[in-house]
DSSP file (Angstrom, degrees, kcal/mol; ACC not computed):
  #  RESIDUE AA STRUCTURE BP1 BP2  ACC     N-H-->O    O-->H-N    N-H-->O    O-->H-N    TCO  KAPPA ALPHA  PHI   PSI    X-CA   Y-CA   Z-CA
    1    1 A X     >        0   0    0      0, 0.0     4,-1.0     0, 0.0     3,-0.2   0.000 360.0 360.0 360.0 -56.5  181.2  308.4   90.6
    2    2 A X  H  >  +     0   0    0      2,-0.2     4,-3.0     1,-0.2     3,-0.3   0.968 360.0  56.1 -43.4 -55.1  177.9  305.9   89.2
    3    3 A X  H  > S+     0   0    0      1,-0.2     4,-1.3     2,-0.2    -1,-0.2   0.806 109.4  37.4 -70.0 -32.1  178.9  307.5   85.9
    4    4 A X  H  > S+     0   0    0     -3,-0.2     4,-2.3     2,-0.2    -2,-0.2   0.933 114.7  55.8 -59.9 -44.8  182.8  306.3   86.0
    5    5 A X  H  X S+     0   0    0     -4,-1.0     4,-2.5     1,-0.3    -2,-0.2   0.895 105.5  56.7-165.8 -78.4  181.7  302.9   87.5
    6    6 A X  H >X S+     0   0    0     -4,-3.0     4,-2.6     1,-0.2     3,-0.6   0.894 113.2  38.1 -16.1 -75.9  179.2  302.7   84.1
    7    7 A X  H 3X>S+     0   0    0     -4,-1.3     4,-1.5     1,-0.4     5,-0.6   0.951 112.4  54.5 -66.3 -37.1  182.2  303.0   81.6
    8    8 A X  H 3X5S+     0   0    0     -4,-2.3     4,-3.2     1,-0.3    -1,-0.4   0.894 103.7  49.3 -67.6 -20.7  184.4  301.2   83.3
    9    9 A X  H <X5S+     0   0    0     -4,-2.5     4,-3.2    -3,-0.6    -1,-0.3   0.850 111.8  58.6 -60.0 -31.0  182.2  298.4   83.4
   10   10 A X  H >X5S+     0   0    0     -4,-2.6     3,-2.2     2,-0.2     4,-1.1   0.947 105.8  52.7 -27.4 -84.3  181.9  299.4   79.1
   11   11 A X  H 3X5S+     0   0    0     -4,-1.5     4,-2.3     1,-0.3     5,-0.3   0.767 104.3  49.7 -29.6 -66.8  185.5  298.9   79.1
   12   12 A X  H 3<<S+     0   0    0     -4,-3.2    -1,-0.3    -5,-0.6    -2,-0.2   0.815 110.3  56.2 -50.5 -34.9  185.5  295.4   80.6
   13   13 A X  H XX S+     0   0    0     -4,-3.2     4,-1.7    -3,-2.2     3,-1.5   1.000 110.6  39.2 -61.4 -61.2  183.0  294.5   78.2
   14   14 A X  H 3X S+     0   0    0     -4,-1.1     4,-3.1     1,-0.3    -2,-0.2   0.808 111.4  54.2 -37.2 -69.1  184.8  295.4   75.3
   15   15 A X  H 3< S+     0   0    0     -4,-2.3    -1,-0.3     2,-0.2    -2,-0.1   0.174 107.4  56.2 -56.5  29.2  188.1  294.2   76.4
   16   16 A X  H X> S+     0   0    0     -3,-1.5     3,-1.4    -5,-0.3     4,-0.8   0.621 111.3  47.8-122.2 -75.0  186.4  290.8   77.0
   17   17 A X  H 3X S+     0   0    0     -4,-1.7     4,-3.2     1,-0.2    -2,-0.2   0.721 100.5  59.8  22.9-100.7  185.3  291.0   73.6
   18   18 A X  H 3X S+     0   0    0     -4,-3.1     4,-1.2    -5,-0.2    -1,-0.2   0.666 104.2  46.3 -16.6 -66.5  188.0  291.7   72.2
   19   19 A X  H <4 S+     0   0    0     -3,-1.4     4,-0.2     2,-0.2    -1,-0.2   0.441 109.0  56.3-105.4  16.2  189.9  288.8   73.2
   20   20 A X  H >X S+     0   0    0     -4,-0.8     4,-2.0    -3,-0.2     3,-0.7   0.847 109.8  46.1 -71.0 -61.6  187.1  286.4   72.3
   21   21 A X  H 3X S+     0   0    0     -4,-3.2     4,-0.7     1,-0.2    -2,-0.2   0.835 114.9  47.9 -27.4 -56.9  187.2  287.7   69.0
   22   22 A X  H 3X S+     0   0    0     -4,-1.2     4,-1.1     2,-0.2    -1,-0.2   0.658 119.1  43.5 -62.1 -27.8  191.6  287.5   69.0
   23   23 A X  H <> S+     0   0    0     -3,-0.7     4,-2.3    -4,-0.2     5,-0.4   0.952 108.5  50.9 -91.0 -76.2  191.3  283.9   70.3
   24   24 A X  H  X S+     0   0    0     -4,-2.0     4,-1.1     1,-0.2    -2,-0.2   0.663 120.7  43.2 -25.5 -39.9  188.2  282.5   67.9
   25   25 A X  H  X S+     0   0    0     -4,-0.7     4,-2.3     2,-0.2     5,-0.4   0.902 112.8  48.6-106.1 -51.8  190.6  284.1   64.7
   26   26 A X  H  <>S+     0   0    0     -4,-1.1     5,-2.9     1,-0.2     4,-0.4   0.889 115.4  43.2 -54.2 -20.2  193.8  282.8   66.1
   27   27 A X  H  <5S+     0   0    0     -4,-2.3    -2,-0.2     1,-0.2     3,-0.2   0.890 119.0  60.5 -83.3 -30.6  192.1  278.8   66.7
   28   28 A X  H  <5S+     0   0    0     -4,-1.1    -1,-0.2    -5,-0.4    -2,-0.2   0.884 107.9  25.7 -46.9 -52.7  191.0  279.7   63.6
   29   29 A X  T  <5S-     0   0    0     -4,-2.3    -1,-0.2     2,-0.2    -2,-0.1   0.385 111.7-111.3-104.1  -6.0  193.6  280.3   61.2
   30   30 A X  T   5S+     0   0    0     -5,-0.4     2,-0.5    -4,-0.4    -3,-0.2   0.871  71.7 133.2  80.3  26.2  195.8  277.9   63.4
   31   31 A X      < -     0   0    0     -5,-2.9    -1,-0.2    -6,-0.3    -2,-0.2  -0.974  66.8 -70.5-126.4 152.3  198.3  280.4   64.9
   32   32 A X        -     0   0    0     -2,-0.5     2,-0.3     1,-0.1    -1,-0.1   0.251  42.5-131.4 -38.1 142.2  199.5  280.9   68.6
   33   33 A X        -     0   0    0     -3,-0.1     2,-0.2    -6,-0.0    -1,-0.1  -0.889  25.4-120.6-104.4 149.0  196.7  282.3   71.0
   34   34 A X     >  -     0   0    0     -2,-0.3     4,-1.4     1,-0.1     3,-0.3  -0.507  22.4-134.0-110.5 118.8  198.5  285.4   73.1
   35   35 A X  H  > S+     0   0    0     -2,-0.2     4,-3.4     1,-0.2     5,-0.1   0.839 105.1  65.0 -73.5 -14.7  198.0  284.0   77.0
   36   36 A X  H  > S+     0   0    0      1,-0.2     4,-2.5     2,-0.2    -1,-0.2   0.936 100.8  46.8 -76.8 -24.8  196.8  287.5   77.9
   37   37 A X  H  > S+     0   0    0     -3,-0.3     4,-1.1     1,-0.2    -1,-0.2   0.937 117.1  42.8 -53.5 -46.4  193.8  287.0   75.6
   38   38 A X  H  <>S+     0   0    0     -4,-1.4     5,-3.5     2,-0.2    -2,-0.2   0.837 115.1  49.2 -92.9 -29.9  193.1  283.6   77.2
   39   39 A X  H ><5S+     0   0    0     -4,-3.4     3,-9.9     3,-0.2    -1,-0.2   0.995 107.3  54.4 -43.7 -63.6  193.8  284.8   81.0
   40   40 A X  H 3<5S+     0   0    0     -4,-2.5    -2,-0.2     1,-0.3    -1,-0.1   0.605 112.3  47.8 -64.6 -18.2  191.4  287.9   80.4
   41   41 A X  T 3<5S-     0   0    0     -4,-1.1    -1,-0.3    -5,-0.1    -2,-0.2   0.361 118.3-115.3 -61.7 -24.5  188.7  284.9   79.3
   42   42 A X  T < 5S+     0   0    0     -3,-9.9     2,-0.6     1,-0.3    -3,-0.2   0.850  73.2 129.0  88.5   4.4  189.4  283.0   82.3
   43   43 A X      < -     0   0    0     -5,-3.5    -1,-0.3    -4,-0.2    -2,-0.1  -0.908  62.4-108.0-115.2 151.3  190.9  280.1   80.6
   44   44 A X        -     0   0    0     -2,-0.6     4,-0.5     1,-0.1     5,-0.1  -0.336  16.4-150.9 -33.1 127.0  194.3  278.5   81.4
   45   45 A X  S >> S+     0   0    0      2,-0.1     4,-2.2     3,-0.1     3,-2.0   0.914 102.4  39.6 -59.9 -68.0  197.1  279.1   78.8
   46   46 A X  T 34 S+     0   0    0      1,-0.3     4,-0.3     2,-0.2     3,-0.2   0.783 120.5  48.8 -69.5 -41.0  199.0  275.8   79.5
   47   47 A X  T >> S+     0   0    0      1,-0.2     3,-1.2     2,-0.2     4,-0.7   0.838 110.4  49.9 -26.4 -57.1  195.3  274.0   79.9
   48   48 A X  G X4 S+     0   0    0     -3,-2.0     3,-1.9    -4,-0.5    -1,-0.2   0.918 109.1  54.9 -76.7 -41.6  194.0  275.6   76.4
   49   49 A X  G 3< S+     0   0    0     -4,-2.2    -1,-0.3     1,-0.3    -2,-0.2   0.647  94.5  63.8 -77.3  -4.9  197.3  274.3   74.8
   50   50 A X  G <4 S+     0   0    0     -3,-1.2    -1,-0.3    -4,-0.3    -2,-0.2   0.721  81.2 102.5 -87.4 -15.4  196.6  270.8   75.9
   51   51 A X    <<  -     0   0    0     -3,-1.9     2,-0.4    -4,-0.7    -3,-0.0  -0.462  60.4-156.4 -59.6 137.3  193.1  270.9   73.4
   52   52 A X        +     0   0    0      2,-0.0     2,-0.2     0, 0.0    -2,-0.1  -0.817  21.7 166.5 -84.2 144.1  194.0  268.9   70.2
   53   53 A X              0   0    0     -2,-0.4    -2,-0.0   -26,-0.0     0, 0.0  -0.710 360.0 360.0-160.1 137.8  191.9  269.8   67.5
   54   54 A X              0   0    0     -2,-0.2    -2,-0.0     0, 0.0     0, 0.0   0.391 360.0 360.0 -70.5 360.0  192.3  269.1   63.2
């Protein structure tokens, strides 16, 4: 049981990750961020879409 409880907490890192990574490339390259990436972060979609930035 300790040893499932370990990975899954793995997992969560990863997929956390993951969509920092997916988000940082999309503001990057100026194309739509995906609202499950920006939920799984904790941030607002409709919030995140209000940032202006050049």
């Amino acid at each position: 049981m300790r040893n499932r409880r370990f990975l899954n907490g793995v997992g969560q890192f990863f997929d956390v990750m993951g969509s920092a990574i997916a988000v940082s490339s999309a503001v990057r390259e100026r194309r739509p961020v995906r609202d499950a990436d920006l939920i799984n972060l904790g941030i607002d979609p409709q919030r995140f879409r209000e940032i202006k930035y050049r």
